[in-house]
N, C-alpha and C positions, 0 to 999 in steps of 0.2 A: 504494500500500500504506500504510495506516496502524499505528503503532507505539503500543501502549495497554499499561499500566500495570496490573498485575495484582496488589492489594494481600492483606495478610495478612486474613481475614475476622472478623468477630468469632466467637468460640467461646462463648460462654454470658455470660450478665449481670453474670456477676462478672471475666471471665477479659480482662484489658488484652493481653496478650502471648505468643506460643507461641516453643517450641523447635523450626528443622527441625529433624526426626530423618530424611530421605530425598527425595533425586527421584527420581519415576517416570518421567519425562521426563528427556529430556536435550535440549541445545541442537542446533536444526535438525531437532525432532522434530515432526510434524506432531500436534494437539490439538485433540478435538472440543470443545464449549461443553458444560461440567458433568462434562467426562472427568476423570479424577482425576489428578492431576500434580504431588502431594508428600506426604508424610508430617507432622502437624504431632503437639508433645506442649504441655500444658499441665498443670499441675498437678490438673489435674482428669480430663482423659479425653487419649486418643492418637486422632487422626482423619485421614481422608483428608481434601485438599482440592482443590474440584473447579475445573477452570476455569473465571473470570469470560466467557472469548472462543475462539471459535475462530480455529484461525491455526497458523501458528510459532511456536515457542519458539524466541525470538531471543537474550535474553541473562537468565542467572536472576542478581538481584542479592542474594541471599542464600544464602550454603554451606552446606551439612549442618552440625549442631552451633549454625548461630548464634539469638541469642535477639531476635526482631522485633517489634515494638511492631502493637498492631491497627489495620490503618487505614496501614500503614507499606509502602512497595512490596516486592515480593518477586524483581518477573520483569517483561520485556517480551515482552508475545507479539505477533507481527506479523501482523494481519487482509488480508481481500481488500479492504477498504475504501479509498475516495479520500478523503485529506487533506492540508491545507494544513499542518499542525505537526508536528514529528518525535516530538515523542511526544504522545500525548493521554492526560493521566491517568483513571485510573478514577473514577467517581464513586462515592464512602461515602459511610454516614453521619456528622457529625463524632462523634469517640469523644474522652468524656473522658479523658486519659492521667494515669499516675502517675507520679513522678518514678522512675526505676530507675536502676541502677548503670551509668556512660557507657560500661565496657567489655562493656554487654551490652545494648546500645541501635544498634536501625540508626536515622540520622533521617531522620525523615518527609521533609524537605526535598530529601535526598541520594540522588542514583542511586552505588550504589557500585560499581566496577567490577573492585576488586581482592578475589579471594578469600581468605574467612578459614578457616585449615585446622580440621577440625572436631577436639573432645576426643575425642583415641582414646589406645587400651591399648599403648605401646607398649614392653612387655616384653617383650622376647625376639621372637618370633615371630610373637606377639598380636595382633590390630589389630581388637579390639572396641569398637565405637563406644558413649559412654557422657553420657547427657544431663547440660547443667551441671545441674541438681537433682541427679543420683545422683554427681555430681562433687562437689558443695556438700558434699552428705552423708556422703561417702567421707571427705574430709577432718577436716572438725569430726569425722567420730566415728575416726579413727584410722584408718582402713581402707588398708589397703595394696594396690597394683594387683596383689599377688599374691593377696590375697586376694579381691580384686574380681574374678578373673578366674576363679575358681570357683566364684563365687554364681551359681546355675541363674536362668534368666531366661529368668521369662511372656510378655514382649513379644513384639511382632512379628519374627521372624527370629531370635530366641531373644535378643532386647535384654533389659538387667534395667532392670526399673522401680524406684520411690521402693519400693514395695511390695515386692518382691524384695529391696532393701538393707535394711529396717525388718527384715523375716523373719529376714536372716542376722544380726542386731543382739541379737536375740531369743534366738536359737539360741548367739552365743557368751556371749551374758550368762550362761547356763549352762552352757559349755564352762569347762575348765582355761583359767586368766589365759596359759600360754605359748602358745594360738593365736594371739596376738596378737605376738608377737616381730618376727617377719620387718617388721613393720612400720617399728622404730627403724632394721633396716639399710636398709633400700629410700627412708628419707627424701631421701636425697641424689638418688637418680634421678626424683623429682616433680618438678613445676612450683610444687609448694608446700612447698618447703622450708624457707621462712621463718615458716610456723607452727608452734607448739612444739609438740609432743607430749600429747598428754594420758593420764591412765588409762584402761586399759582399762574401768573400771567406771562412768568417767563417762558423763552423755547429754548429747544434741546443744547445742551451746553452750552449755555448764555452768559455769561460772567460780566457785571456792567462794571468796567474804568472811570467812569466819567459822564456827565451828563450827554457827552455827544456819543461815545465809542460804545461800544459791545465787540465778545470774541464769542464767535459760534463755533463748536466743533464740530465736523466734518462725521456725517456716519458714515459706515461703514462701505455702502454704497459708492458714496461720492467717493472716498480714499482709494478707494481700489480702481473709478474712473480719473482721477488726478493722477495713478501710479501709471496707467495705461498710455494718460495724453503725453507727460512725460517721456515715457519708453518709447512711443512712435517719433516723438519730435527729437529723441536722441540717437534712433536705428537709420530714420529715412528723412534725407537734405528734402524739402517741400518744395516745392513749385506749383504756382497756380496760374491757369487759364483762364481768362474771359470772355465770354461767346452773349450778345445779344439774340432773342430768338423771336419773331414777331409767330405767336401762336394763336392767333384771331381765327384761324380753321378749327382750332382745336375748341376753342371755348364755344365757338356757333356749334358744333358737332355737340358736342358734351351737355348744352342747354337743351338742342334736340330731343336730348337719346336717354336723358337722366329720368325721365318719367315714364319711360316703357321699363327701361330697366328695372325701377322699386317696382312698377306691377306683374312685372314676372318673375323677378330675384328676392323681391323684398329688401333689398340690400342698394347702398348708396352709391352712384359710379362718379368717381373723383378724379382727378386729373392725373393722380400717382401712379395707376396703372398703365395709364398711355405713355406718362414717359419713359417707364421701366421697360416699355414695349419700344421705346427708340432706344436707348441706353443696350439694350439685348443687342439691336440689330446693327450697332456700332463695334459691338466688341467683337461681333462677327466678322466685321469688315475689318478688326485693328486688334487681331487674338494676343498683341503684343501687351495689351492694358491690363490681360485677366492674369497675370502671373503672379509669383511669389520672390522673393531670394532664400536660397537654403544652402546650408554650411558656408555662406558669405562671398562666393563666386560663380554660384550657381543658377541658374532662372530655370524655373519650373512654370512651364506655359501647361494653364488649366484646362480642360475641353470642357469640363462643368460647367455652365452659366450658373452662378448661386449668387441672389441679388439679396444684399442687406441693405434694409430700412431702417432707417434711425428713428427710434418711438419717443414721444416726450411723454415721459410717466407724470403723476398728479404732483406727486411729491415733487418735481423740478430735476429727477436726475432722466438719464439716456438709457437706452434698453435699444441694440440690433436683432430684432427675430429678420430669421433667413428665407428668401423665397426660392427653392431649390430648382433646378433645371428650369427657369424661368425660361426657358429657349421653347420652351415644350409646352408652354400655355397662350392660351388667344388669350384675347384682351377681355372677355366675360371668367377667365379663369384665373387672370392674375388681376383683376376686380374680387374675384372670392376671397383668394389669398390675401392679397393687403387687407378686404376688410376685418378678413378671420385673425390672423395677427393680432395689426394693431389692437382691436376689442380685445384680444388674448394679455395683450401685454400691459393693457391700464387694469384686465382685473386679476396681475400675477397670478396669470394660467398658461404661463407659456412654460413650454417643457425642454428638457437638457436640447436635445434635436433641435430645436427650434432657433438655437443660438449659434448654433455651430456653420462651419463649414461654408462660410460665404466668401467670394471669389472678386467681389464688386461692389461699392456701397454707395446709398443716396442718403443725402439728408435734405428734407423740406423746409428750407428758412424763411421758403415764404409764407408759410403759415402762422409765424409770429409778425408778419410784415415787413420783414428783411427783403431789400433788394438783391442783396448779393455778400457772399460769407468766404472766406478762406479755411475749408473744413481740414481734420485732421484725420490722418490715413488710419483706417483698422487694421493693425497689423493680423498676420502676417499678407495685408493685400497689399496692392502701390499705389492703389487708386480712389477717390471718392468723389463724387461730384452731389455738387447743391443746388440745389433749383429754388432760385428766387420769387420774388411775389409775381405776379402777372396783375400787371397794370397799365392803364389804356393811356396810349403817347400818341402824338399827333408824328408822322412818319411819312416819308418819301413813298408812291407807291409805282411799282416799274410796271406799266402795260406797250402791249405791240403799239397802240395808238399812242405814247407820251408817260412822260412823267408825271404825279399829279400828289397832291395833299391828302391825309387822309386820318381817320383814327383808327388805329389798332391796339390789338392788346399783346404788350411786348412783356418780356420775363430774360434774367440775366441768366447763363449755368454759370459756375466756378466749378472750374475742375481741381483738384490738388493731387499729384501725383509724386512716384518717387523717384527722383532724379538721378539716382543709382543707373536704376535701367527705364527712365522713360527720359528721354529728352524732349526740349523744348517743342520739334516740329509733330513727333507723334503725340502728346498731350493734347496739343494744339491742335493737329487735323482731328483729333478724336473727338472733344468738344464741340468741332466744328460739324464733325458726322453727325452729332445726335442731333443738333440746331437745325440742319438743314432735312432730315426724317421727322420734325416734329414740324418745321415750316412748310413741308411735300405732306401732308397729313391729308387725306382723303376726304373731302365734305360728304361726299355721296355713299362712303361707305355704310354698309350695314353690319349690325350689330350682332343679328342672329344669323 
């Protein structure tokens, strides 16, 4: 019988670390290979995770509640296999790690054999399991376990999520200040008693200097997107294009065609799916943009189209769900896709898959009413482009009969790529491909 090493998996491009929140297994339980055999959460999505091996589950080296590095063991599970070493690790990929807090770190190096009890509710009767994030949060913002234990909760087996404490945060901002009382007596019964108290009208790590200043700290979320924009703006020199693109076909089409579509999709047709359908058909034309660099002189040219959207979550931070083989969808299928998404991604229901594996990314600046943005590359891609607001300019218009005046409605792209392996002039025709597929836009086409 051989005894192999069952490690934490990676969960999306940005995500070093997860929280168990459950085993579905337990030890001496018999597990197929891809059977699901724990709960994990990450500041991004809640996911099942599936077995590396089939076998036993012989010993889990990580308890519910603890927080494990990616790449970091989790479980021994026991195969039919003949070997010579008592335990044979899993083979990963190596994951670069970040330095995190020691008491919330298993190491890589260590099989741990002693269990650590998970953060639970224990007032009175209570014994609702509560992720250190919604722990973290409880704290810094004053939350009391009596109050934590009546905030309703989306998760899985009715757990409250980051998103669920944010909700009830919201909700007493506009409550009377004495819902918050019970709080000052119950301090003594925390684990964190030794943090002071704050107002009730403060936010999350808010510490005031002075009548003008405040220091907010950063959750967890936003750190690990600051460790990201850093890391791209340190691997890949940026250069960015500007392409104006007079889209006045597109918005007469889309005002057409937006009211058949709710009545046979039920679903809203936006403008992000037509340009991901020129963006597709550029990278066709310039397979040079979809690439990667790997071992540092390498280019690795994609044949996947995997097109990442950049989603603005409620809370203010960024989330890319991936629209996969987008080469492979009409413009009614990559309308499902982005709608299905994005709704996915503001109600943290998007799953490990959902994040991964994108080859080319868009961010929508103009739905804050940006004209035009210089975005930052998702590594490991070289490329991203932003589509500005679309707004009506008065414009030159070329006809066979003359030149003449006119109003359109014009929208800027920026493209930001990596100067490594894209230079100025492919960058540049590339933005320029997708400007001129979304200016050639079909008025007469149809939908179905």
């Amino acid at each position: 019988m051989a005894l192999k090493e069952m490690v934490m998996p990676k969960m999306g491009e940005s995500v070093m670390e997860g929280t168990i929140l459950n085993w579905l297994k337990k030890v001496g339980d018999k597990i197929e290979q891809d059977e699901s055999v724990l709960e994990v959460a990450t500041d991004k999505v809640d996911t099942d995770v599936p077995a590396t091996f089939g076998g036993t589950l012989k010993e889990i080296l990580a308890e519910k509640g603890k927080v494990v590095a990616v790449g970091s063991p989790i479980a021994i599970i026991e195969t039919g296999e003949a070997t010579t070493s008592a335990v044979e690790p899993a083979v990963v990929q190596p994951v670069e790690q970040k330095p995190v807090v020691a008491q919330q770190t298993v190491p890589q190096q260590t099989i741990v054999h002693t269990s650590t009890p998970a953060v639970k509710h224990t007032n009175g009767s209570a014994k609702k399991f509560y992720s250190p994030l919604v722990m973290n949060i409880a704290r810094e913002e004053n939350i009391s376990f009596e109050e934590l234990e009546n905030v309703n909760g989306t998760g899985s087996e009715g757990r409250v999520t980051k998103n669920d404490v944010i909700k009830y945060l919201e909700f007493r901002k506009n409550a009377p200040a004495a819902t918050t009382a019970p709080a000052k007596e119950e301090k003594q019964n925390t684990s964190h008693a030794e943090t002071p108290a704050q107002d009730s009208t403060s936010i999350e790590g808010t510490r005031s200097y002075s009548g003008e200043h405040e220091i907010i700290q950063m959750d967890r979320m936003r750190k690990m997107i600051a460790d990201r924009m850093l890391e791209s703006k340190r691997i890949s020199p940026h250069v960015t294009s500007f392409v104006e693109a007079d889209v006045t076909h597109i918005v007469y089409w889309r005002n057409r065609m937006k009211n058949e579509f709710m009545e046979k999709e039920s679903a809203a047709l936006t403008f992000t799916p037509i340009f991901i359908e020129a963006v597709v058909k550029a990278i066709k034309d310039y397979p040079m943009i979809n690439v990667s660099v790997i071992d540092g002189d390498k280019i690795m040219v994609k044949k996947e189209i995997n097109i990442g959207m950049a989603v603005a979550l409620p809370n203010g931070n960024l989330i890319v769900p991936v629209i996969k083989n987008a080469d492979q969808l009409n413009i009614v299928g990559l309308t499902k896709k982005v709608n299905d998404l994005a709704k996915r991604a503001r109600q943290n229901k998007l799953t490990a898959d959902d994040l991964t594996g994108g080859t080319y990314t868009i961010s929508n600046v103009g739905s804050f009413g940006n004209l035009m943005g210089t975005p930052i590359i998702v590594q490991p891609q070289c490329a991203i482009l932003a589509l500005g607001a679309v707004v009506k300019k008065p414009a030159v218009i070329e006809t066979p009969e003359g030149d003449s005046l006119g109003i359109r409605h014009m929208m800027f792209l920026s493209h930001s790529y990596d100067h490594r392996v894209i230079d100025g002039s492919l960058g540049g025709m590339f933005v320029r491909r997708v400007a001129d597929y979304l200016e050639g836009f079909d008025l007469s086409r149809k939908l179905f």
